[in-house]
PDB file of N, H, CA, C and O in Angstrom:
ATOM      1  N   UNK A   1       0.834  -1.185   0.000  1.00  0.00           N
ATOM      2  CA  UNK A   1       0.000   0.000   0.000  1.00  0.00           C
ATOM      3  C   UNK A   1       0.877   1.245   0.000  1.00  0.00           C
ATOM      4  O   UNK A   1       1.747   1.365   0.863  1.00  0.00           O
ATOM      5  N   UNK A   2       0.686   2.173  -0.927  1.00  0.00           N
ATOM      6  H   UNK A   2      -0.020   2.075  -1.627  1.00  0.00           H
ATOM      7  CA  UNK A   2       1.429   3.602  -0.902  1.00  0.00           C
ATOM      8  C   UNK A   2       0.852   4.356   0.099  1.00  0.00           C
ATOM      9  O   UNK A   2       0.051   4.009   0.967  1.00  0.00           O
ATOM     10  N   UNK A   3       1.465   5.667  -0.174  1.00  0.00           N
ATOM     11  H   UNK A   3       2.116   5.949  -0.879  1.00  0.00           H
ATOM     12  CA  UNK A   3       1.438   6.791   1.517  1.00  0.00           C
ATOM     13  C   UNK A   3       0.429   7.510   0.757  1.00  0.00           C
ATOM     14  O   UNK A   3      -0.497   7.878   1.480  1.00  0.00           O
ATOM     15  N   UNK A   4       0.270   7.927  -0.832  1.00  0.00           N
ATOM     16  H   UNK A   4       1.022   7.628  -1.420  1.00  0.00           H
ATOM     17  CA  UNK A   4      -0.094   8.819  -0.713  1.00  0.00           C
ATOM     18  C   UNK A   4      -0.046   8.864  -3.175  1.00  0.00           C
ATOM     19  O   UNK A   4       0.271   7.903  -3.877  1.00  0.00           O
ATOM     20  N   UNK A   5      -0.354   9.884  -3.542  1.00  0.00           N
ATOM     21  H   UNK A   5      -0.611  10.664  -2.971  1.00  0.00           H
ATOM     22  CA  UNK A   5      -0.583   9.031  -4.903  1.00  0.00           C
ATOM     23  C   UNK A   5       1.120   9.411  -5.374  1.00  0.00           C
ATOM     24  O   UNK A   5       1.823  10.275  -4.850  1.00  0.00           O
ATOM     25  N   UNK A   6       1.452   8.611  -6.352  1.00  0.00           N
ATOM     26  H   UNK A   6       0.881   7.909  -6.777  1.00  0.00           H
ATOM     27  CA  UNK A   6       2.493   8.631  -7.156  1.00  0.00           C
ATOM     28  C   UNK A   6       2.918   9.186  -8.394  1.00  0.00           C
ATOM     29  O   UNK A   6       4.024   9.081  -8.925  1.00  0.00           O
ATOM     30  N   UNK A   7       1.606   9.970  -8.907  1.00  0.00           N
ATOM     31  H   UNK A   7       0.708  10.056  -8.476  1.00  0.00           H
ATOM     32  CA  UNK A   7       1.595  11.003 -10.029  1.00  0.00           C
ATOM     33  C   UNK A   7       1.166  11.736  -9.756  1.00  0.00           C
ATOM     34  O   UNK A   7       0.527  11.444  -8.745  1.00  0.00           O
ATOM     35  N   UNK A   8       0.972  13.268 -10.160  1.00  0.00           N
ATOM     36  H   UNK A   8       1.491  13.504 -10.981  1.00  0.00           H
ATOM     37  CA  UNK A   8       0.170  14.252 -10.729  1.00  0.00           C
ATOM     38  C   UNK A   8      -0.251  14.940 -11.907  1.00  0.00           C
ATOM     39  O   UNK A   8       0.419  15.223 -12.899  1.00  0.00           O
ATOM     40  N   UNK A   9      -1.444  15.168 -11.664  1.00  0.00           N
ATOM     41  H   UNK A   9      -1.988  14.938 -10.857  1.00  0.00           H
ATOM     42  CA  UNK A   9      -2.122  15.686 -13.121  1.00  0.00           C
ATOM     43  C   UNK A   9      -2.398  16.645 -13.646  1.00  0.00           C
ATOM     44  O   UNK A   9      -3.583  16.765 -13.337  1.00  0.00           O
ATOM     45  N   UNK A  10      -2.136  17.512 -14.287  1.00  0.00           N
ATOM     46  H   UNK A  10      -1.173  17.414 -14.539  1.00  0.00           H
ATOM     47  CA  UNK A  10      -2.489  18.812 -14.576  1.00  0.00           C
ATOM     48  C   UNK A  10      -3.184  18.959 -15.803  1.00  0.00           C
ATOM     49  O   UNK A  10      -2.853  18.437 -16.867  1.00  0.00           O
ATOM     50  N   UNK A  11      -4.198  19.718 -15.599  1.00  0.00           N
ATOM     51  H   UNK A  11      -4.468  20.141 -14.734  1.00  0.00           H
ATOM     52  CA  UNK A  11      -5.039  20.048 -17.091  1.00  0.00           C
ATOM     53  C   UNK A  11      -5.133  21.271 -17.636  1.00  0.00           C
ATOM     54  O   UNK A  11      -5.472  22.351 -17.152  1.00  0.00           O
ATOM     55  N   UNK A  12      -4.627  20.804 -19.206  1.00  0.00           N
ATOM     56  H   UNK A  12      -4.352  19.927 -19.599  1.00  0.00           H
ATOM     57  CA  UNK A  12      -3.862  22.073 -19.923  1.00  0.00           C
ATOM     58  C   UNK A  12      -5.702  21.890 -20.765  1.00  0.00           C
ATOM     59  O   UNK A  12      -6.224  20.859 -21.187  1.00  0.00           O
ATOM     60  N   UNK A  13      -6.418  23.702 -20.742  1.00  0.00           N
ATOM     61  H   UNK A  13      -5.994  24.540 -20.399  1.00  0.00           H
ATOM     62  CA  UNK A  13      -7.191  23.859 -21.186  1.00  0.00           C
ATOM     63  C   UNK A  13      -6.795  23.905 -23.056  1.00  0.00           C
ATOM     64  O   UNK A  13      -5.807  24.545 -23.418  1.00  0.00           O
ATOM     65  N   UNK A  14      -7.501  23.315 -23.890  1.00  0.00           N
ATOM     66  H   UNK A  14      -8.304  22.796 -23.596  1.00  0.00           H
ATOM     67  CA  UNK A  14      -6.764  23.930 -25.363  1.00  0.00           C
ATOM     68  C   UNK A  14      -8.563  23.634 -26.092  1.00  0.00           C
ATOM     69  O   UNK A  14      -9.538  23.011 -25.672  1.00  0.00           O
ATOM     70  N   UNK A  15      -8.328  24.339 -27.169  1.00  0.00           N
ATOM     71  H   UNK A  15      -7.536  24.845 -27.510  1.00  0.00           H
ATOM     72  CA  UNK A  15      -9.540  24.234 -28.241  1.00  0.00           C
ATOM     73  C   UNK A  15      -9.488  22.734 -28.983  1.00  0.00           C
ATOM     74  O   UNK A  15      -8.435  22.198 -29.330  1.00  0.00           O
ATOM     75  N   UNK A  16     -10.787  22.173 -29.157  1.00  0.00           N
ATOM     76  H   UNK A  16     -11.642  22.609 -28.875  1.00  0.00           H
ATOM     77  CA  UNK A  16     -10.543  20.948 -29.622  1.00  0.00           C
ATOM     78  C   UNK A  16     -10.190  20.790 -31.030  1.00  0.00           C
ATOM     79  O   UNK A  16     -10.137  19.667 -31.530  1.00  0.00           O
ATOM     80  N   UNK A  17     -10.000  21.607 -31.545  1.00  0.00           N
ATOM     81  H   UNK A  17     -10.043  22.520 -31.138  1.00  0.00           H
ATOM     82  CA  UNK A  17      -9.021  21.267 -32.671  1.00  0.00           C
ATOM     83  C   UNK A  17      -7.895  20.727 -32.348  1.00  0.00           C
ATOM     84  O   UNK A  17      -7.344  19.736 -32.828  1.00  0.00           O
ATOM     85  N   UNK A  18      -7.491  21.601 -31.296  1.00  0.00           N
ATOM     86  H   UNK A  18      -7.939  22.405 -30.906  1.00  0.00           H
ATOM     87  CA  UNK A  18      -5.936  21.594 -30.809  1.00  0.00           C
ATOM     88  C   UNK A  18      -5.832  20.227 -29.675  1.00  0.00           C
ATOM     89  O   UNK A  18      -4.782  19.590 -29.593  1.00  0.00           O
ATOM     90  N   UNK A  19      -6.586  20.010 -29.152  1.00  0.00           N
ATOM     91  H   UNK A  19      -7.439  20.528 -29.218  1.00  0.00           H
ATOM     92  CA  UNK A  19      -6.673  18.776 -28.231  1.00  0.00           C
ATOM     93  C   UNK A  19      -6.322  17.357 -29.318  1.00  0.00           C
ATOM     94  O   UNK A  19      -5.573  16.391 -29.174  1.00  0.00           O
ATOM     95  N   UNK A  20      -7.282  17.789 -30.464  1.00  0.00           N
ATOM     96  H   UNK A  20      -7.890  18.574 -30.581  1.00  0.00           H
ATOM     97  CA  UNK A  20      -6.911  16.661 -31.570  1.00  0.00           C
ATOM     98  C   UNK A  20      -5.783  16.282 -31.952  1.00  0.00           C
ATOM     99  O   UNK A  20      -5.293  15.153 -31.986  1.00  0.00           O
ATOM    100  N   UNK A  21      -5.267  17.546 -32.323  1.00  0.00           N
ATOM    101  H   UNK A  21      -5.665  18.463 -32.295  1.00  0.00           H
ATOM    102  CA  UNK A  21      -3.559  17.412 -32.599  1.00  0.00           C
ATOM    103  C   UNK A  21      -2.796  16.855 -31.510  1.00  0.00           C
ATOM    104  O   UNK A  21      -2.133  15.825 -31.625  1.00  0.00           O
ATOM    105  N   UNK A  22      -2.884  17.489 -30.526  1.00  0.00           N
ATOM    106  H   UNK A  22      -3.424  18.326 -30.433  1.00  0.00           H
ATOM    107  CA  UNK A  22      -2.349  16.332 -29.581  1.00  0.00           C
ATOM    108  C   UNK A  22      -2.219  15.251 -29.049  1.00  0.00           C
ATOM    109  O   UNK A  22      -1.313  14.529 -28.632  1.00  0.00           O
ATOM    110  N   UNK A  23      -3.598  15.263 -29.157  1.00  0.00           N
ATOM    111  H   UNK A  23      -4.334  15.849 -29.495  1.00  0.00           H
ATOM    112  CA  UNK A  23      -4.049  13.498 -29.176  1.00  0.00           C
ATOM    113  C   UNK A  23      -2.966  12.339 -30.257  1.00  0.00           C
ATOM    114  O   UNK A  23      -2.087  11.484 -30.146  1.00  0.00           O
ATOM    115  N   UNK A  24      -3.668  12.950 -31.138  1.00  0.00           N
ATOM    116  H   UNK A  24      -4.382  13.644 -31.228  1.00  0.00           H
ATOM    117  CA  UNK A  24      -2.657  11.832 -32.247  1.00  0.00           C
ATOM    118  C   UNK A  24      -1.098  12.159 -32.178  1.00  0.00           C
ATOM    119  O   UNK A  24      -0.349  11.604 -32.982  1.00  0.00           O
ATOM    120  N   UNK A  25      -0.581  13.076 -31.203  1.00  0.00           N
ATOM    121  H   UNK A  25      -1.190  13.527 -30.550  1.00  0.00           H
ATOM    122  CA  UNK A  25       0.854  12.969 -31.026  1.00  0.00           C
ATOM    123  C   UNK A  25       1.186  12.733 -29.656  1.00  0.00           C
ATOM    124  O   UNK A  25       2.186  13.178 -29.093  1.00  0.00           O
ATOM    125  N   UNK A  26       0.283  11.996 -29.133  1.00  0.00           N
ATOM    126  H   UNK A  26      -0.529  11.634 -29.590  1.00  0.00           H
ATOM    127  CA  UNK A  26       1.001  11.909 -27.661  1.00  0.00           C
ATOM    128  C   UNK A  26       2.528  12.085 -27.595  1.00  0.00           C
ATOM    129  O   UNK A  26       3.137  13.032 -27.098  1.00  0.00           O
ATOM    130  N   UNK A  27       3.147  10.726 -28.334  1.00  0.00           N
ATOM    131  H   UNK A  27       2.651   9.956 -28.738  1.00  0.00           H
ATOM    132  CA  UNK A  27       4.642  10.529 -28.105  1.00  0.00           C
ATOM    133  C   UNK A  27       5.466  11.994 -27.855  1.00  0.00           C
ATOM    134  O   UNK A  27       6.267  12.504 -27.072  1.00  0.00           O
ATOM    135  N   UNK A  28       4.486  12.385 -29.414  1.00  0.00           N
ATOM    136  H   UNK A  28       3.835  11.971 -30.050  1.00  0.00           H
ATOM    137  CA  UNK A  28       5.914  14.315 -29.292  1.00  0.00           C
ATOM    138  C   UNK A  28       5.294  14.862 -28.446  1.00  0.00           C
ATOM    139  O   UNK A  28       6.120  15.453 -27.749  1.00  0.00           O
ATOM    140  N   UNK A  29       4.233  15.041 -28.045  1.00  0.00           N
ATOM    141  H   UNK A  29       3.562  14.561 -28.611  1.00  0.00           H
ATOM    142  CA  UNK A  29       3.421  16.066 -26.964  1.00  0.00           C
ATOM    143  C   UNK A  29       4.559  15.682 -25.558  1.00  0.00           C
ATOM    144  O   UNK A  29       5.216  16.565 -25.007  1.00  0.00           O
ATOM    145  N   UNK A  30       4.596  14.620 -25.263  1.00  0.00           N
ATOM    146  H   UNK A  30       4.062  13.902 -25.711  1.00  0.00           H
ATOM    147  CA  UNK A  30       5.605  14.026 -24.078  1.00  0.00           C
ATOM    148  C   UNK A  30       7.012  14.450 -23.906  1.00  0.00           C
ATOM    149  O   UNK A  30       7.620  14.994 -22.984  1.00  0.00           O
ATOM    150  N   UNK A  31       7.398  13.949 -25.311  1.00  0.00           N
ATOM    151  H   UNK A  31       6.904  13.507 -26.060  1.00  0.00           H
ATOM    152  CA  UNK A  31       8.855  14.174 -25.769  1.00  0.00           C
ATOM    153  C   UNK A  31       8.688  15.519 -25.807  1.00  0.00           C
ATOM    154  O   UNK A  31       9.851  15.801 -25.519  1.00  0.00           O
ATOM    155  N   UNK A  32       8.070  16.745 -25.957  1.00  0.00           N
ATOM    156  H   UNK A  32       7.125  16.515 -26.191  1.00  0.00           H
ATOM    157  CA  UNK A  32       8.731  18.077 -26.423  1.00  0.00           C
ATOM    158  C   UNK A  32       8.043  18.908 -24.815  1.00  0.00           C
ATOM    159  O   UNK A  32       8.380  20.092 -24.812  1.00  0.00           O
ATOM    160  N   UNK A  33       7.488  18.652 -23.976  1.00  0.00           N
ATOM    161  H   UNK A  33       7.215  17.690 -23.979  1.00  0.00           H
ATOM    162  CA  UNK A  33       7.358  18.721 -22.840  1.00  0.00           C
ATOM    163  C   UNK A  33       8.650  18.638 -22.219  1.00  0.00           C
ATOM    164  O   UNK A  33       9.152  19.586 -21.614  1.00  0.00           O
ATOM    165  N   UNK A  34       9.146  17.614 -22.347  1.00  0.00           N
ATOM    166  H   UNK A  34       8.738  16.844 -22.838  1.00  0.00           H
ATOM    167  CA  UNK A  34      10.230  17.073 -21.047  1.00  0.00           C
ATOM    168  C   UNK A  34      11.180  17.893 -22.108  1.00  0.00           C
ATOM    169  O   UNK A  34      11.798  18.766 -21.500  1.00  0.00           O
ATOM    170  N   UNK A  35      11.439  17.876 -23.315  1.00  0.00           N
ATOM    171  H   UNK A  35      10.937  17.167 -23.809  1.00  0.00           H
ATOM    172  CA  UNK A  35      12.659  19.023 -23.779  1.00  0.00           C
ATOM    173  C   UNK A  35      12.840  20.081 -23.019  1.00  0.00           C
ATOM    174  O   UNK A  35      13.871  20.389 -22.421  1.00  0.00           O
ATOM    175  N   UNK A  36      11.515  20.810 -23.051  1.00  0.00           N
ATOM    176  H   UNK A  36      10.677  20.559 -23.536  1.00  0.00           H
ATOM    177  CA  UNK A  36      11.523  22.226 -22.498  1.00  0.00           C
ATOM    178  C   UNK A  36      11.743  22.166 -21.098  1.00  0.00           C
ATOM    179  O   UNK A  36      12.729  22.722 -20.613  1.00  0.00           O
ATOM    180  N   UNK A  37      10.805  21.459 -20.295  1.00  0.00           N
ATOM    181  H   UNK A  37      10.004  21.008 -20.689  1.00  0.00           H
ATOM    182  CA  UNK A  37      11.169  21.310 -18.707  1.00  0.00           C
ATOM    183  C   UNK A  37      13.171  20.928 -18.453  1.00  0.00           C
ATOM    184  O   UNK A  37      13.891  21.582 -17.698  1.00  0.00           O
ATOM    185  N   UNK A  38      13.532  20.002 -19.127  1.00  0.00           N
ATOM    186  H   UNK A  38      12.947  19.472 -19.741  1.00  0.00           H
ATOM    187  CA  UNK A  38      14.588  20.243 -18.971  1.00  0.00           C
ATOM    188  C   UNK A  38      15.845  21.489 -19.473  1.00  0.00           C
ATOM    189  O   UNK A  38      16.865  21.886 -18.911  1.00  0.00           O
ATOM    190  N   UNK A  39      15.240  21.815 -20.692  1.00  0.00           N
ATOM    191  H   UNK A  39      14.411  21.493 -21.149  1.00  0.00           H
ATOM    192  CA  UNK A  39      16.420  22.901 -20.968  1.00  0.00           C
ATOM    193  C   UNK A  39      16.185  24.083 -19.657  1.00  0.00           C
ATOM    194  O   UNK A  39      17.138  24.824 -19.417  1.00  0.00           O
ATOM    195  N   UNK A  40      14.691  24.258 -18.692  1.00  0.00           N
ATOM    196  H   UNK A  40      13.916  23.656 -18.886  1.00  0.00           H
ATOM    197  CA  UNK A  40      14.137  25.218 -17.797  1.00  0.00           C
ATOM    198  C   UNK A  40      15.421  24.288 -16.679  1.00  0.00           C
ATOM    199  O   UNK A  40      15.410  24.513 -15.469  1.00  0.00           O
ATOM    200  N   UNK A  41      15.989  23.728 -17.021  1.00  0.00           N
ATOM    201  H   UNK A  41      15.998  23.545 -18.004  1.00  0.00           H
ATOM    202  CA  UNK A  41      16.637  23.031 -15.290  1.00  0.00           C
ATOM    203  C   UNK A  41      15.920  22.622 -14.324  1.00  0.00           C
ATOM    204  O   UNK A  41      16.150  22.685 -13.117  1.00  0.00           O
ATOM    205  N   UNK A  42      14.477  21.929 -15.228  1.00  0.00           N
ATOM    206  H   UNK A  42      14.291  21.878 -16.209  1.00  0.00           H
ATOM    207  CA  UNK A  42      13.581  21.222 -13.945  1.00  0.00           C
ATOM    208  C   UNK A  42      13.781  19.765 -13.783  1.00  0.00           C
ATOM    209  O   UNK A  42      14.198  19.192 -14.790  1.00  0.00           O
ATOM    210  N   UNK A  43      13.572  19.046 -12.732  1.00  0.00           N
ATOM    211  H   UNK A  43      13.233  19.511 -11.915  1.00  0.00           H
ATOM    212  CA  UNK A  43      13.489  18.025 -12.630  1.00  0.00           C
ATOM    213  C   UNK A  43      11.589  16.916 -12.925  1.00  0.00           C
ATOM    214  O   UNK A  43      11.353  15.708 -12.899  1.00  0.00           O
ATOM    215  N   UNK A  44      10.997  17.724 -13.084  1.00  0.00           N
ATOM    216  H   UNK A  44      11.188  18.706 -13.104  1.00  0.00           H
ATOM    217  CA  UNK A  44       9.899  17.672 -13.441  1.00  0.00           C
ATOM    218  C   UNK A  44       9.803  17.207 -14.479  1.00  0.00           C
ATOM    219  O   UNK A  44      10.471  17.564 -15.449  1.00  0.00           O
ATOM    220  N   UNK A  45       8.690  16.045 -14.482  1.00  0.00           N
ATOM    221  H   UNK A  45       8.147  15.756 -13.694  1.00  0.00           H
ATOM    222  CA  UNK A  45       9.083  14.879 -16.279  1.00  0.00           C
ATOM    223  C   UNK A  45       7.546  14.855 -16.367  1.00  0.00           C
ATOM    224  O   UNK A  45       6.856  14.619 -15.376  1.00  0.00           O
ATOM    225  N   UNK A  46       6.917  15.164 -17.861  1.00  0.00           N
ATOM    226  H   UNK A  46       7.478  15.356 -18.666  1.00  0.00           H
ATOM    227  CA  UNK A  46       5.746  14.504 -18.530  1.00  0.00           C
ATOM    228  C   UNK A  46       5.991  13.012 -18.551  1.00  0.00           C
ATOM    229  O   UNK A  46       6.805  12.335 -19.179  1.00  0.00           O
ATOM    230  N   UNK A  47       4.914  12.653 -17.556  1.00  0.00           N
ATOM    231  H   UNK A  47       4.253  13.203 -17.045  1.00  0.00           H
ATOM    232  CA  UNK A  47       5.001  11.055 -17.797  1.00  0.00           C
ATOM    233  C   UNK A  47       4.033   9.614 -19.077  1.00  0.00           C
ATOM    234  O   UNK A  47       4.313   8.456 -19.387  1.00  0.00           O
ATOM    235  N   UNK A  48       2.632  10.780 -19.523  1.00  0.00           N
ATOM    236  H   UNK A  48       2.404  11.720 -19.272  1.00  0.00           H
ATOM    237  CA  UNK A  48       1.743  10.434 -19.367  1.00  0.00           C
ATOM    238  C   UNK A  48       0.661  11.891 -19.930  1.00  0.00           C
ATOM    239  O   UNK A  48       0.668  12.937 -19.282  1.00  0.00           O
ATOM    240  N   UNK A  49      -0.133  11.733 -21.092  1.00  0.00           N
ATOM    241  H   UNK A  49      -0.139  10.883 -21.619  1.00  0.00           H
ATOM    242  CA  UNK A  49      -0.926  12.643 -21.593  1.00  0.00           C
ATOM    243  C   UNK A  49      -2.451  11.916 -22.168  1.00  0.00           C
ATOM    244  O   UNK A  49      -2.672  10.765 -22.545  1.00  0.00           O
ATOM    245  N   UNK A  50      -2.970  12.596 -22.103  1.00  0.00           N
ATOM    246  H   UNK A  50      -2.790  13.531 -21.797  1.00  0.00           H
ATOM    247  CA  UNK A  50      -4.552  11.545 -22.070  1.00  0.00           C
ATOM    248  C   UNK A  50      -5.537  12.951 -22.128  1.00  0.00           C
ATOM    249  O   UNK A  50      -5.627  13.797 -21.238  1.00  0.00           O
ATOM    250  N   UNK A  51      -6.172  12.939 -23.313  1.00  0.00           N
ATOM    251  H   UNK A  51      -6.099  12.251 -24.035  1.00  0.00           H
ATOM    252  CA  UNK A  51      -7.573  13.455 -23.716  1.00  0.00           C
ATOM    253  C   UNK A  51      -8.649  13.597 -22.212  1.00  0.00           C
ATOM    254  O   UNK A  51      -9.067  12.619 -21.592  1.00  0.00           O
ATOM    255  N   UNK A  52      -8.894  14.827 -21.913  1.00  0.00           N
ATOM    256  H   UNK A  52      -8.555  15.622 -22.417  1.00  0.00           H
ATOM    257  CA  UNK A  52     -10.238  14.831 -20.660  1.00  0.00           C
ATOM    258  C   UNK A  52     -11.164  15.908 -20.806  1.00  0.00           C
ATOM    259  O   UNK A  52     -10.930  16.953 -20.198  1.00  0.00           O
ATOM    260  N   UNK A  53     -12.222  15.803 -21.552  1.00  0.00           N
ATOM    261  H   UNK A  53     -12.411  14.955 -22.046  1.00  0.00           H
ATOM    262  CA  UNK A  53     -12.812  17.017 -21.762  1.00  0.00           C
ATOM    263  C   UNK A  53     -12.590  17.747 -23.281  1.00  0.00           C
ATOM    264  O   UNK A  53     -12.480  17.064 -24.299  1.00  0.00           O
ATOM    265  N   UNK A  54     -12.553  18.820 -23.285  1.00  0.00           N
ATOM    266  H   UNK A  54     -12.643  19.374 -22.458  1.00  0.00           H
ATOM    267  CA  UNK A  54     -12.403  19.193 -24.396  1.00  0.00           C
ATOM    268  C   UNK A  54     -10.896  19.929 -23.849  1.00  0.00           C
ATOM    269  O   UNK A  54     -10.917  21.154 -23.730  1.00  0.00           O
ATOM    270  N   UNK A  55      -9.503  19.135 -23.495  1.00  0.00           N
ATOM    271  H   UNK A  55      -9.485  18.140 -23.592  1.00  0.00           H
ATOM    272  CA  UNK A  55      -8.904  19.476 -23.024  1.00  0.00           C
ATOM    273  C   UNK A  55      -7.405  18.191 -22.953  1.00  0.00           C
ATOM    274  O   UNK A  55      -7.432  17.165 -23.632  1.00  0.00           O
ATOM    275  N   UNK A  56      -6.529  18.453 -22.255  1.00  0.00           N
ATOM    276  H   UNK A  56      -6.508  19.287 -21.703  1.00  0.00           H
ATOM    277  CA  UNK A  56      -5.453  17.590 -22.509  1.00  0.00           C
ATOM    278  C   UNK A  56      -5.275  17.692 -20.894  1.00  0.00           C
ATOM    279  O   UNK A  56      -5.388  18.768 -20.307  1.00  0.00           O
ATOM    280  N   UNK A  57      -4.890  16.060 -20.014  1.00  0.00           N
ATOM    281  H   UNK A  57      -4.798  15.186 -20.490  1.00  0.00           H
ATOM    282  CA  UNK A  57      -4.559  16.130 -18.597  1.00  0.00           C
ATOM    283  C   UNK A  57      -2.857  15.418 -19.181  1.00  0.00           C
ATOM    284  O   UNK A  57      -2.767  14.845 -20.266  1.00  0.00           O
ATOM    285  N   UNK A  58      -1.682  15.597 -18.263  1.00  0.00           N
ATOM    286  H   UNK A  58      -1.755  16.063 -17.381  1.00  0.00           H
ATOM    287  CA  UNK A  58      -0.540  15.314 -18.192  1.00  0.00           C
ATOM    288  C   UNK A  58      -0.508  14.908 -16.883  1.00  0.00           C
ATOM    289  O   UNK A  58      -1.200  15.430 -16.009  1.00  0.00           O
ATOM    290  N   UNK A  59       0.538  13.673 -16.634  1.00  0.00           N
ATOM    291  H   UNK A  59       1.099  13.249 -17.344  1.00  0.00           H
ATOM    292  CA  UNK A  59       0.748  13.164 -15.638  1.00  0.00           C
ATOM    293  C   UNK A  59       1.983  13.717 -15.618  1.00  0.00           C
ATOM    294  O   UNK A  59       2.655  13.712 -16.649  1.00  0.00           O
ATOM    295  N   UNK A  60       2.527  14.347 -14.290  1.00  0.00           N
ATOM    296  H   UNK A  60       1.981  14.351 -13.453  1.00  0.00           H
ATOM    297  CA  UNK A  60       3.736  14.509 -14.360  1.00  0.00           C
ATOM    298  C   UNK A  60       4.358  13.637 -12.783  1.00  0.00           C
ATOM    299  O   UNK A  60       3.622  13.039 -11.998  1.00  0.00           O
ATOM    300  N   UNK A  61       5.420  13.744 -12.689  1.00  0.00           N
ATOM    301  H   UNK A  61       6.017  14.229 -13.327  1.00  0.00           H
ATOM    302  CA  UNK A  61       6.182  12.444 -11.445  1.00  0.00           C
ATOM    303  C   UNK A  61       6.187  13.256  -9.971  1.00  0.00           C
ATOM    304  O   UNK A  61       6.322  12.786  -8.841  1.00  0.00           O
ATOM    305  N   UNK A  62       5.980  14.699 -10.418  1.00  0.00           N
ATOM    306  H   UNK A  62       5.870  15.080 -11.335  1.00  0.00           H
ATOM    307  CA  UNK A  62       6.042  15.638  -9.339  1.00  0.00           C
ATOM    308  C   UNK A  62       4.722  16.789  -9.220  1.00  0.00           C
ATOM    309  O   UNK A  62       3.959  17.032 -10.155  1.00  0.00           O
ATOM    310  N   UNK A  63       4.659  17.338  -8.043  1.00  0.00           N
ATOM    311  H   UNK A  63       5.279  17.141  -7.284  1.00  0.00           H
ATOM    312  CA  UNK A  63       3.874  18.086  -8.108  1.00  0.00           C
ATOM    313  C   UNK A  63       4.521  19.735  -8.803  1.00  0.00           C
ATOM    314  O   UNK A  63       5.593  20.226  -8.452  1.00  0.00           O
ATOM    315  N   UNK A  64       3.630  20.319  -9.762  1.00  0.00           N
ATOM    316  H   UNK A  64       2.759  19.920 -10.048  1.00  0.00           H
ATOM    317  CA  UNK A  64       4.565  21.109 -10.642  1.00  0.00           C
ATOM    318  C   UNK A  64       4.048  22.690  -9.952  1.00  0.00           C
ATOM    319  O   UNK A  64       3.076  23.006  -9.266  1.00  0.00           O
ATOM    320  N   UNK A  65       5.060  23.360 -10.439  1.00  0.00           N
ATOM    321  H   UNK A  65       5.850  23.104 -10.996  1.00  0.00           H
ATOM    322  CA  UNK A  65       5.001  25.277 -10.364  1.00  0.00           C
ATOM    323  C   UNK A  65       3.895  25.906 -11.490  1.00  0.00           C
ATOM    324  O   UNK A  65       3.489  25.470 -12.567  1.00  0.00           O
ATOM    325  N   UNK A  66       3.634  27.016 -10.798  1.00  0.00           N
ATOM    326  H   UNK A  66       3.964  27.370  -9.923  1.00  0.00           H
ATOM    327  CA  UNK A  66       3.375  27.985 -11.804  1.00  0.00           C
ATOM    328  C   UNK A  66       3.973  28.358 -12.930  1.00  0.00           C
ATOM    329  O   UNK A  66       3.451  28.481 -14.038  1.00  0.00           O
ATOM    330  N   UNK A  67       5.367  28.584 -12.544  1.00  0.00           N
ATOM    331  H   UNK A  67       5.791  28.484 -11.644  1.00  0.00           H
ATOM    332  CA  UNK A  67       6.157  28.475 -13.655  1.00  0.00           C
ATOM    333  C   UNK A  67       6.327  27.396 -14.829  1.00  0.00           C
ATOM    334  O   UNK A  67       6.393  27.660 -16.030  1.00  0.00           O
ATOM    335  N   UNK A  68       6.380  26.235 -14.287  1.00  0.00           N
ATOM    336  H   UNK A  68       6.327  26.020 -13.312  1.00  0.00           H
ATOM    337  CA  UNK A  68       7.217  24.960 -14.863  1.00  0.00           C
ATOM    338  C   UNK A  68       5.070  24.592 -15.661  1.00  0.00           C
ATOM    339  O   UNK A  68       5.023  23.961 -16.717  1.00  0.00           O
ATOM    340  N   UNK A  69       4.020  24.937 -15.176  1.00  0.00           N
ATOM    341  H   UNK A  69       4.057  25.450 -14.318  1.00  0.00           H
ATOM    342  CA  UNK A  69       3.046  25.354 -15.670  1.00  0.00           C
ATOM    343  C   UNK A  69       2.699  25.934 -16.968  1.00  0.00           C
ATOM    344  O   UNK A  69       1.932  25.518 -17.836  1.00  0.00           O
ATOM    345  N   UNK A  70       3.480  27.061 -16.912  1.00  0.00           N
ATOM    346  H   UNK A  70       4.103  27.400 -16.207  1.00  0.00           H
ATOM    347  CA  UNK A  70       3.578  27.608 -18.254  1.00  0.00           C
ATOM    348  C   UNK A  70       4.766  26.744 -19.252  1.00  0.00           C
ATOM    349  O   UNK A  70       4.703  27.135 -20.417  1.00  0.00           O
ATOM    350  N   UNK A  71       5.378  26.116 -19.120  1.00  0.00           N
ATOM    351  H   UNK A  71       5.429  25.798 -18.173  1.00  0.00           H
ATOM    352  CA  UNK A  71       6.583  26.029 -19.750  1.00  0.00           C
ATOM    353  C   UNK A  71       5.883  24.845 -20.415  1.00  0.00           C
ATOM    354  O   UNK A  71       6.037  24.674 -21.624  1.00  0.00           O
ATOM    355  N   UNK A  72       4.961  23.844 -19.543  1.00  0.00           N
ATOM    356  H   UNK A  72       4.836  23.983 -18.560  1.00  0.00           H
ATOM    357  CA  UNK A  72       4.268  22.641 -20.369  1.00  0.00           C
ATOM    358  C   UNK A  72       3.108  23.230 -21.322  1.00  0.00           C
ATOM    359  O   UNK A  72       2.802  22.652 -22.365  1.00  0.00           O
ATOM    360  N   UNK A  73       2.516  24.356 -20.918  1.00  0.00           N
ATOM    361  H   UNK A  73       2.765  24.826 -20.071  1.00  0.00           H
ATOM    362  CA  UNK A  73       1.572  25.089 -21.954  1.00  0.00           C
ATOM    363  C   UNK A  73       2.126  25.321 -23.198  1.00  0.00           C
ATOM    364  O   UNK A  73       1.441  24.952 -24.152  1.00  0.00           O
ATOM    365  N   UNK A  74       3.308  25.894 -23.457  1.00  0.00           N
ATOM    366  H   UNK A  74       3.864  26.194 -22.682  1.00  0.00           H
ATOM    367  CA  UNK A  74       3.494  26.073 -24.608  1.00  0.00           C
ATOM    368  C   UNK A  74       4.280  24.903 -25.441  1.00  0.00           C
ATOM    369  O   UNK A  74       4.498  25.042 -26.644  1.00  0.00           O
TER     370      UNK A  74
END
């Protein structure tokens, strides 16, 4: 039994056009996430992206910033 959960989720609001596009790219949506978080010097990793709404949720390994927030938005 864990202490407590082992991911977090954050939900990036986008237009469903744009949710579409992402959808069918999970892999790069992931991969170009963790680019940017790392060139930012975060330790913070996209683990995990999944369609919710008319919207995109990301699992990330940590609980994330405001900052490090914006940096997965774009």
């Amino acid at each position: 039994m864990t202490q407590g959960p082992t991911r977090h989720q954050v939900l990036i609001p986008l237009t469903l056009a744009t949710a579409k596009i992402v959808m069918a790219n999970t892999a790069l949506a992931v991969k170009s996430c963790n680019k940017s978080l790392v060139s930012a010097h975060s330790k913070l990793r996209v683990e995990l992206v999944c369609k919710a709404w008319n919207s995109v949720t990301m699992s990330t390994n940590s609980v994330t910033s405001i900052v490090k927030l914006e940096i997965m938005k774009q």
